[in-house]
N, C-alpha and C positions, 0 to 999 in steps of 0.2 A: 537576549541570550544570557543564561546562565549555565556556569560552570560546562561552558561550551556546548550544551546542549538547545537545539530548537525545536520547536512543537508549531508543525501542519495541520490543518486539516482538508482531507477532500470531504465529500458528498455523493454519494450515490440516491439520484432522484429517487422519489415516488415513482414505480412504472417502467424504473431502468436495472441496470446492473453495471454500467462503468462509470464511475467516476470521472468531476474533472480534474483537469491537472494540476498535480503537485511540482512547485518548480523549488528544487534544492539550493539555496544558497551555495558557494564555489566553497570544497575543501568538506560538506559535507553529506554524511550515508546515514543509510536509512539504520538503526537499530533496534526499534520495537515499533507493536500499534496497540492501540486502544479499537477496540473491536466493539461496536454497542451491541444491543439486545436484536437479533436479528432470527425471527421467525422461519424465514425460508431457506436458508444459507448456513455453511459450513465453513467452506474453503474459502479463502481468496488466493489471488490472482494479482502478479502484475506485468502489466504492459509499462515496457520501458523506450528510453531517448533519448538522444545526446544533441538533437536538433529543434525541440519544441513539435516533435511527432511528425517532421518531415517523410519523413523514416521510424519505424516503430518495428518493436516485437514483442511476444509474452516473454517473458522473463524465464530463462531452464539452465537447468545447472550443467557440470559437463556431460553427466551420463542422457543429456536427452529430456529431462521430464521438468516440466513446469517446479519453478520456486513457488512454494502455497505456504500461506499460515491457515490449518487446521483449528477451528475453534469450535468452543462449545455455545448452539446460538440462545438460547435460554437465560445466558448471563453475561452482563460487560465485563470485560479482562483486555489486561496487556498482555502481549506475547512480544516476546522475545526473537529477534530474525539472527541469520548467520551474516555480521556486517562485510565480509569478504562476497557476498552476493550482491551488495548493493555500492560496493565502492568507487564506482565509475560512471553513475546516472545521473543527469539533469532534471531530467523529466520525468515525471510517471504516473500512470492512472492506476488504479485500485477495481478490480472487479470482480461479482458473484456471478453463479450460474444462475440463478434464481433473480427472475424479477422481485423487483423489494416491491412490499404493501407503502411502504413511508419514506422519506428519505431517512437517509441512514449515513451520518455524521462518524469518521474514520478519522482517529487520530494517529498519524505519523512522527516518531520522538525519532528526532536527527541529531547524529552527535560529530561531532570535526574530527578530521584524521588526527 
């Protein structure tokens, strides 16, 4: 851990579109990801947890609509999240609409309250 920041990664298989799961250290939230070069995909998606997916849901803000990071799939980039959306999750998987051609390696940058 530096300057209170940690770096995950999940995986979205060859063949699949969800991810396995990211488990957050206690005290911290998601604030950006590393997005690779991804052919079939745009958005992502996440399904969150506070029990190791006993219990699970996609992740929506208050108005109703899925939390997404919109990206461009032709180039790797970080994007930036709204960390007040992710400040109380344990758990979480990463998912596209699109089945991937390869796996597809998602980095998750967590910073501490």
């Amino acid at each position: 851990m530096e300057n209170n920041i940690v770096k995950l990664t999940v995986t979205i298989p060859s063949g699949g579109t969800t991810s396995d799961i990211a488990v957050f250290p206690e005290t911290f939230y998601l604030s950006a990801v590393l997005v690779p070069i991804m052919t079939t995909s745009t958005v992502l998606n996440f399904t969150v947890s506070v029990d190791n997916f006993i219990t699970s849901g996609v992740l929506k803000d208050k108005d109703n609509s899925n939390i997404i990071v919109t990206f461009d799939p032709a180039s790797a980039a970080y994007y930036k999240v709204r960390p007040t959306d992710f400040d109380c999750w344990k758990y979480m998987k990463v998912s596209v609409a699109d089945v991937q051609a390869a796996d597809r390696t998602i980095e998750l940058i967590l910073r501490q309250y």
